[in-house]
C-alpha positions in Angstrom: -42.7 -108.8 -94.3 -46.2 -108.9 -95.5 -48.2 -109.0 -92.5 -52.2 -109.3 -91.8 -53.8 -108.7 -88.4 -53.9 -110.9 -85.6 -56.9 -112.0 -83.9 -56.6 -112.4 -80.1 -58.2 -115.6 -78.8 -57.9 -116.1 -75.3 -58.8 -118.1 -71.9 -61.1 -116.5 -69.6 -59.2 -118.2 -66.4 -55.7 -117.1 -64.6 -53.7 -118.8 -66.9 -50.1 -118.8 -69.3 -48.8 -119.8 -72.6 -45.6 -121.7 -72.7 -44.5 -122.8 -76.2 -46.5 -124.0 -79.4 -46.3 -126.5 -82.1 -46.6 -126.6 -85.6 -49.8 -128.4 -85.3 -50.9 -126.0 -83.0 -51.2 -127.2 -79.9 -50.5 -125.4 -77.1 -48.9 -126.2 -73.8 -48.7 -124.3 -70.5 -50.8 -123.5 -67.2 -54.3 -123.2 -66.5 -55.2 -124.3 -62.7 -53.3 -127.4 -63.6 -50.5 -127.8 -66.1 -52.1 -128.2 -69.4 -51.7 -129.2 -73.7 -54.6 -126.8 -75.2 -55.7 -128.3 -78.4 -56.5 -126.4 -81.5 -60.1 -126.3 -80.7 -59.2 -124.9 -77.6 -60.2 -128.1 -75.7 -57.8 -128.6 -72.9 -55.8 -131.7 -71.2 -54.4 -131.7 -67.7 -51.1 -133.3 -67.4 -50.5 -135.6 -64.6 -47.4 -136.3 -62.9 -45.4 -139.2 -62.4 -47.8 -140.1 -59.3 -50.8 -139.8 -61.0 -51.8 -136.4 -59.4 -51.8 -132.5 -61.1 -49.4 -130.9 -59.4 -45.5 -130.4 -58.8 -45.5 -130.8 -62.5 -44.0 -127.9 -64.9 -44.2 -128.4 -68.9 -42.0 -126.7 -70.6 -41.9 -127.5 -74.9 -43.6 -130.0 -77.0 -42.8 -131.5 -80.7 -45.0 -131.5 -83.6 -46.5 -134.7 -82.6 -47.7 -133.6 -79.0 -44.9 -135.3 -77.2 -44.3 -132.3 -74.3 -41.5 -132.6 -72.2 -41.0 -130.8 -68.5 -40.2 -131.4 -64.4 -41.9 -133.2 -61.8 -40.9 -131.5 -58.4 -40.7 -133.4 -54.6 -40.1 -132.0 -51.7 -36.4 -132.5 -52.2 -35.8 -132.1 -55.8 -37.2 -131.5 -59.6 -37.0 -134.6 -62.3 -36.9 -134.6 -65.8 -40.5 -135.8 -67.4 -41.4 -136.8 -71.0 -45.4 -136.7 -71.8 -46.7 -138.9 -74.6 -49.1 -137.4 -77.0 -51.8 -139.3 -74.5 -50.4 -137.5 -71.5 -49.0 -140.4 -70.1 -46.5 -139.2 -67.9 -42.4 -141.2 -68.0 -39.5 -140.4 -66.0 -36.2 -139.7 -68.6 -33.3 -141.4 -67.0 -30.5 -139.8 -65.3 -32.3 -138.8 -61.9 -32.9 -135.2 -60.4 -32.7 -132.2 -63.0 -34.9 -130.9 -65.8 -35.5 -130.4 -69.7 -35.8 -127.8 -71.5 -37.0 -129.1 -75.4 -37.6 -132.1 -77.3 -37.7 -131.8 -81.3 -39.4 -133.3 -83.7 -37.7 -136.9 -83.5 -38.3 -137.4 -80.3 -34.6 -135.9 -78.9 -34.4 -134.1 -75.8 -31.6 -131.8 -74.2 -31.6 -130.4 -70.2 -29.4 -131.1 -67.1 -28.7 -133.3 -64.9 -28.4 -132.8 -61.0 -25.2 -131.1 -60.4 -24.8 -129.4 -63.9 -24.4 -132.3 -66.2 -25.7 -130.9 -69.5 -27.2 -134.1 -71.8 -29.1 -135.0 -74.7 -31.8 -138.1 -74.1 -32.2 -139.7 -77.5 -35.9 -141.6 -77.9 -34.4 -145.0 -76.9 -33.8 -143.3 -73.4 -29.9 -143.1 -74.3 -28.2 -140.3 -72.7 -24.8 -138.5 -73.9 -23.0 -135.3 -73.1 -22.9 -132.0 -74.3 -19.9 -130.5 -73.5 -18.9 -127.3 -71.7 -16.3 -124.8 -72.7 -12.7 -125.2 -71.9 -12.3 -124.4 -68.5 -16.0 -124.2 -67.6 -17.7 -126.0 -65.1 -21.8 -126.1 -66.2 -24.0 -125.4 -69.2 -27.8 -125.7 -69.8 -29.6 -125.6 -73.3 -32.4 -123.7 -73.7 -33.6 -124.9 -77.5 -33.0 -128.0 -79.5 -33.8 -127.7 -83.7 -35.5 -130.8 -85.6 -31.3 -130.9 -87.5 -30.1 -131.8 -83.7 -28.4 -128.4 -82.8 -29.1 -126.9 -79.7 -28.4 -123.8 -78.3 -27.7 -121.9 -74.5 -25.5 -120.7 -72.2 -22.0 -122.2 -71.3 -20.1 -120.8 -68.2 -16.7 -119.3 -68.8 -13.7 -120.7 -67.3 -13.1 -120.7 -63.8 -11.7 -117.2 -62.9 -13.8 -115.5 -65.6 -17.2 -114.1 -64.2 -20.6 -114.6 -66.7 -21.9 -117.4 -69.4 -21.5 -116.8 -72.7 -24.2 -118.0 -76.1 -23.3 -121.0 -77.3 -24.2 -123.4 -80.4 -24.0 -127.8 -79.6 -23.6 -129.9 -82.6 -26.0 -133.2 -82.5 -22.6 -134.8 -81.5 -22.5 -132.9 -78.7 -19.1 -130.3 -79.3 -20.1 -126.9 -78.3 -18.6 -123.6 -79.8 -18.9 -120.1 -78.2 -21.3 -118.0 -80.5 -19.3 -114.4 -81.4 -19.8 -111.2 -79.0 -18.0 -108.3 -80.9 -20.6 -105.6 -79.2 -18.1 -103.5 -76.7 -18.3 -103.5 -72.8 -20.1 -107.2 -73.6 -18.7 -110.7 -72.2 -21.9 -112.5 -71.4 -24.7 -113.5 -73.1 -27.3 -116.3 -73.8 -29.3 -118.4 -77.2 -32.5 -118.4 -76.4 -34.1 -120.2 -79.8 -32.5 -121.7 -83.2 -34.6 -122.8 -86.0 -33.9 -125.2 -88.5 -32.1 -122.8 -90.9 -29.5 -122.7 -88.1 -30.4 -118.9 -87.1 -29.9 -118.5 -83.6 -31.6 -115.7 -81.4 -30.7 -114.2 -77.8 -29.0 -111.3 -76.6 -25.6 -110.1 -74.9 -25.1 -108.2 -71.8 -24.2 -104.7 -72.2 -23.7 -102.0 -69.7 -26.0 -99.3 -71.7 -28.5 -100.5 -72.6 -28.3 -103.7 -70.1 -29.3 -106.3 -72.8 -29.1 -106.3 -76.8 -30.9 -108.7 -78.5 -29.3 -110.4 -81.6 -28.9 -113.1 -83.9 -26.0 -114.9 -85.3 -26.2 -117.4 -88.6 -24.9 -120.8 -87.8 -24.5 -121.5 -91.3 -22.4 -117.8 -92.2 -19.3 -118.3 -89.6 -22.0 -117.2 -86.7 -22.3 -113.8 -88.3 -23.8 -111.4 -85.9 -26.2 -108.6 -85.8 -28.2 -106.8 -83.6 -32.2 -107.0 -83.6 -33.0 -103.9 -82.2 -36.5 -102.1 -82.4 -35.5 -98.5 -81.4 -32.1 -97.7 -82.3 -30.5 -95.3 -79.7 -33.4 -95.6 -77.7 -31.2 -96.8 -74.6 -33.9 -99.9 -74.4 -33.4 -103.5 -72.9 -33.7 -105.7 -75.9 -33.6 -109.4 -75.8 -34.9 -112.2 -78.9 -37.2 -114.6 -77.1 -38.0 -116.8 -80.1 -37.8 -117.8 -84.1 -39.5 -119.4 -86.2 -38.3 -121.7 -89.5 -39.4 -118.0 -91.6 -37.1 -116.5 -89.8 -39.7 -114.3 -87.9 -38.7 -113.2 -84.7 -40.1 -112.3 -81.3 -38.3 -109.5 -79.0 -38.6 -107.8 -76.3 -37.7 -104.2 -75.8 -38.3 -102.7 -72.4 -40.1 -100.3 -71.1 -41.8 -100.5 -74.8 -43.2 -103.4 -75.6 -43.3 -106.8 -77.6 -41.9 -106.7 -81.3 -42.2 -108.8 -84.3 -39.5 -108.8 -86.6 -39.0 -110.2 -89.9 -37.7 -109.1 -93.4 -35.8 -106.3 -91.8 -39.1 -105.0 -89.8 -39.8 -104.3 -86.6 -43.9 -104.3 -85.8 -44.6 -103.4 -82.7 -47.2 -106.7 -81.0 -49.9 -104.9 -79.9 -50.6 -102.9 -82.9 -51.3 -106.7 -84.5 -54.6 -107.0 -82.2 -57.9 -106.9 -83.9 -60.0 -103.5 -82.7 -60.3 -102.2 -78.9 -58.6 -104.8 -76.4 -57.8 -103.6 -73.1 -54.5 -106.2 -72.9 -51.6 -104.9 -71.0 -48.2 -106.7 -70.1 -48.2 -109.0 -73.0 -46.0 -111.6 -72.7 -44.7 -113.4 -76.3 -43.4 -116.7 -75.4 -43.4 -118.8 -78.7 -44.0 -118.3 -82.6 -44.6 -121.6 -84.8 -44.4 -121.4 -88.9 -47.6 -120.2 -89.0 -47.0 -117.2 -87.7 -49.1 -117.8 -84.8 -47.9 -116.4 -81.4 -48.6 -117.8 -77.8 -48.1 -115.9 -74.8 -49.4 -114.0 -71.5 -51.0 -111.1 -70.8 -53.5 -109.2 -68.4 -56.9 -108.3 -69.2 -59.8 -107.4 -66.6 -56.8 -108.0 -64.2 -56.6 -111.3 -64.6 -53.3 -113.0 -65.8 -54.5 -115.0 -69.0 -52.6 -117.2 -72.1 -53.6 -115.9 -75.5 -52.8 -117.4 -78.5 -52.5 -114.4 -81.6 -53.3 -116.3 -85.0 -52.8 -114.3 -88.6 -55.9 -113.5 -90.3 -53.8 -114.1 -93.5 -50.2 -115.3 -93.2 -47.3 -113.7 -93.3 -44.2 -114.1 -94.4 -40.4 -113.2 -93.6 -37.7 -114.3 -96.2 -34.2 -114.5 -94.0 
């Protein structure tokens, strides 16, 4: 992985970095929930009653269509956002969504534990849970129509296990050959097919990992410090195959081409940063998360000064 240094731009309000797009755009929290732009000009997103609040984004597509939840007193709905911020209820009633790709597709659940898939015509269909299991939820859809999360076990068997869904919506149970291991979770999958998450363990709690969708889910661990005893999990890919994990009590890595750097030695000169947070990578190579500086909780977006690359 040849890698450049990152310069830190960042928001001088209480504020968080969700996810980022290809273009990138930026959506997350800043006093209102919000779609930074590039320039770092910033949109507020309104809810389905026309106010600011009770409204959570969580992922957008390359074109700026974000998806999220609009909250009432009594329960949370699933919300698509046009590029305009014009704010339309996804059928299906209470629940939420997690991601929309590229053309237009959502996943989340439905109110109690229906996992679905919202195509762009509003059409909804199942994804399905694992024999014997009672609920699911994706956390990540690719642009190919996979998506990826955690599947309960079936009834009797305590934990979730990682889990890949088709774009027809059969699911199959992503491999855990670590000992000591039965649960675990897919946080991200790019549109190579690699899948990234992390089993349970009992020492340390948490591995992180990824499996190849396209190589009979072939597994391996992504761990920074080898033998270090830390909590590792993999947060997020990209379509280079880089990789953000975290790997408590040390830190934020990036990983790719076999390398493992740690985040904040990518900062340009003195910062003063603490408890980064890396949320999101795009193709760029450009990382969005949270951190603290002055004491303040603030979103940062970490853009290459040249790019840099990682060859799965």
């Amino acid at each position: 992985m040849r890698t450049g240094r990152l310069n830190l731009e960042l928001s001088s309000l209480e504020s968080e970095a969700r996810k980022i797009n290809n273009a990138g755009q930026v959506v997350g929290h800043s006093f209102y929930e919000v779609l930074w732009q590039p320039d770092g000009s910033l949109m507020p997103l309104a809810s389905l009653n026309g106010g600011y609040e009770s409204v959570n984004v969580r992922s957008l597509n390359d074109s700026g269509i974000m998806v999220g939840t609009f909250n009432d007193t009594n329960n949370s709905f699933p919300v698509l956002w046009r590029a305009d911020g014009q704010a339309e209820a996804l059928p299906g009633g209470p629940g939420y969504v997690t991601d929309v790709n590229n053309q237009g597709v959502a996943v989340g659940v439905l109110f109690p534990y229906t996992t679905v898939r919202w195509e762009p015509d509003g059409r909804m269909t199942g994804l399905d849970n694992l024999p014997g299991g009672s609920s699911a939820t994706p956390f990540a859809l690719n642009n190919i129509g996979q998506a990826v999360g955690w599947a309960a076990l079936p009834e009797g068997v305590a934990g979730v296990a990682p889990v890949i869904w088709q774009s027809s919506g059969a699911v199959r149970r992503l491999p855990n050959e670590f000992p000591f291991t039965t649960t675990g979770q897919a946080s991200d999958i790019n549109d190579n097919g690699l899948v990234v998450g992390f089993v349970r363990g009992v020492d340390p709690p948490s591995i992180a990992v990824q499996w190849d969708s396209n190589q009979n889910d072939r597994l391996s661990e992504l761990v920074p410090e080898p033998g270090s005893g830390d909590s590792t999990t993999a947060q997020a890919a990209n379509n280079l195959g880089q990789v953000l994990i975290s790997s408590w009590p040390r830190g934020w890595y990036l990983y790719g081409d076999g390398l493992f750097v740690p985040l904040a030695d990518l900062i340009d000169g003195p910062n003063g940063w603490t408890d980064l947070y890396a949320a999101d990578i795009n193709d760029s190579g450009t990382v969005v998360g949270t951190g603290r500086l002055g004491g303040i909780r603030r979103a940062f977006v970490m853009t290459p000064t040249e790019r840099f690359y990682a060859r799965r």
